[in-house]
Structures are given as structure tokens and as C-alpha cells.
C-alpha positions in Angstrom: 19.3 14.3 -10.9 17.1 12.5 -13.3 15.2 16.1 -14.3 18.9 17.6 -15.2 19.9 15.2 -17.5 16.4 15.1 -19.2 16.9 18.9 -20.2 19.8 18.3 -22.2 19.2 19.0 -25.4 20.7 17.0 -28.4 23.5 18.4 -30.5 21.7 18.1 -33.8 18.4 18.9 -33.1 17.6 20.6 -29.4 15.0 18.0 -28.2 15.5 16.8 -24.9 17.7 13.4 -24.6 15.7 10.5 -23.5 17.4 8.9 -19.9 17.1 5.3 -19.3 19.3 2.4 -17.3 21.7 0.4 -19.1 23.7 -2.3 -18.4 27.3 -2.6 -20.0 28.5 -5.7 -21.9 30.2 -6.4 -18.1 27.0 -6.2 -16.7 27.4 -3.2 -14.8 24.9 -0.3 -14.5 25.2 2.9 -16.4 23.0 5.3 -17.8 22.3 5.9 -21.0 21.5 8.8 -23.3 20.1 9.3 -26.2 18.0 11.4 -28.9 14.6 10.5 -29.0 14.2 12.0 -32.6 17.0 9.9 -34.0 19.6 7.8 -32.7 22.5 8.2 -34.6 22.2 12.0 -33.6 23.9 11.6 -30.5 23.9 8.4 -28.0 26.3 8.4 -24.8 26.7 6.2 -21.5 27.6 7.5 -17.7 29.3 4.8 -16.3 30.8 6.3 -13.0 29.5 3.9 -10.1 28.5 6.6 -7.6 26.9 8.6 -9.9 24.7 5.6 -11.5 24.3 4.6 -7.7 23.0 8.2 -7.0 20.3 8.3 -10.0 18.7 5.2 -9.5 18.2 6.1 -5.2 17.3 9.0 -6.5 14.5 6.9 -8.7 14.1 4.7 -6.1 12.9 7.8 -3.5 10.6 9.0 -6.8 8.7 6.3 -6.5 
């Protein structure tokens, strides 16, 4: 999973959106992504619980 969301590419300016955990202000996982270039180009959070749960076992198997 985590080698699908690295290839997408930011809006603005095509490089590859950097993929890290997050927590919410809750406390609860979630992914976030982000340009790597700039910021403010594009920034977004996956929040859905199976999914997060998925990526990080898939991590966790990486490992």
C-alpha cells in the first residue's frame, strides 16, 4: 500500500507526495500526505481506521 500512495504525484508540481503516520488532535492514527517540495502545495490526511490499520501491518511485515 505504502509504494501506491508514494507515486502520487502533487497537484502543483508532479513530485511524489511524501507518506508518513499522523495522529489527529483525538489522538487517533491517520496518514498523512504531503508535498515534499512545498507544503502549502497540497497536504491531506486518510483517517479511515481499517485502512490506517492496513498500512501500518503492512509496515510492520516491511520490516
Amino acid at each position: 500500500m505504502s509504494a501506491i500512495l508514494s507515486e502520487i504525484p502533487c497537484p502543483l508540481c508532479r513530485v511524489g507526495l511524501r507518506v508518513k503516520l499522523a495522529r489527529s488532535k483525538k489522538g487517533k492514527p491517520s496518514i498523512a500526505l504531503s508535498c515534499p517540495v512545498d507544503g502549502r502545495h497540497f497536504r491531506g490526511f486518510i483517517t479511515d481506521r481499517a485502512y490506517v490499520a492496513r498500512f501500518i501491518d503492512d509496515l510492520e511485515m516491511k520490516i
